[in-house]
N, C-alpha and C positions, 0 to 999 in steps of 0.2 A: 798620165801619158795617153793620148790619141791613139788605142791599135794602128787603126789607117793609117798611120806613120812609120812602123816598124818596117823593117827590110831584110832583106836575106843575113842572117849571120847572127841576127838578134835575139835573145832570149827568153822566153816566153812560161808560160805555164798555164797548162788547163784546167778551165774556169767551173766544168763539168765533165759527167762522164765520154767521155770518146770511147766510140763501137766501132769496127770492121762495119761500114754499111753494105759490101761485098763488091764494093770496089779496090779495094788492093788483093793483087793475086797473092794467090799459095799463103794467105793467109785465112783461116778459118771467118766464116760470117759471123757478126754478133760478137768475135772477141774485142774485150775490152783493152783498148790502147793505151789509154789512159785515165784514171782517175783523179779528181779534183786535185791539184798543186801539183801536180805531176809535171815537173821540167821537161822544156824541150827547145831545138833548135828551129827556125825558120829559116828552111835551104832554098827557097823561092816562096814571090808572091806572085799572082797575076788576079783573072778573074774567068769567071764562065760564060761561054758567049752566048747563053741566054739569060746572066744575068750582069753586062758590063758595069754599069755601077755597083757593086760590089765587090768589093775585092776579099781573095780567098787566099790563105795563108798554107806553104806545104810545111808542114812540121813533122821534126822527129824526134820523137818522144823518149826518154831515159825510160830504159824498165830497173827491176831491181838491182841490176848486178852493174847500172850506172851504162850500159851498152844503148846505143840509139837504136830504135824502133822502127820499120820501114817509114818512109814519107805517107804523111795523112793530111788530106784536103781538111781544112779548120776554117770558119767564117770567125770574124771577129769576136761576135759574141761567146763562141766557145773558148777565148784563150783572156787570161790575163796580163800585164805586165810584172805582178807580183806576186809571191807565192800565198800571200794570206789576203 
């Protein structure tokens, strides 16, 4: 499956480590969001206006207890369509 096809509601899971790059507030920098196969939701996509060909995925990531994790900016390459 094509990431660049995926849309708000879709289910995802990350392809590699995800870090707080200290863009989400009241959240510590450097914490890990997610780790590899880590399921998540895609609650919007768009892109960044310096880089409009690319599109950027906002995902919210399960932590252990199955709870969604705030929204985190994912470029394609960081997320999967499948868990392995």
């Amino acid at each position: 499956m094509n990431l660049e096809q995926l849309e708000k509601g879709d289910m995802v899971y990350a392809a590699s480590h995800i870090y707080n790059d200290g863009s989400i507030p009241n959240v510590p920098d450097d914490l890990l969001l997610a780790a590899p196969g880590t399921r998540g939701m895609i609650v919007e996509t768009g892109h960044l206006e310096d880089a409009p060909q690319r599109k950027i995925f906002l995902v919210r990531f399960e932590d252990a207890e199955l709870n969604l994790g705030p929204a985190t900016g994912c470029w394609a390459e960081e997320l999967s369509a499948s868990a392995g």
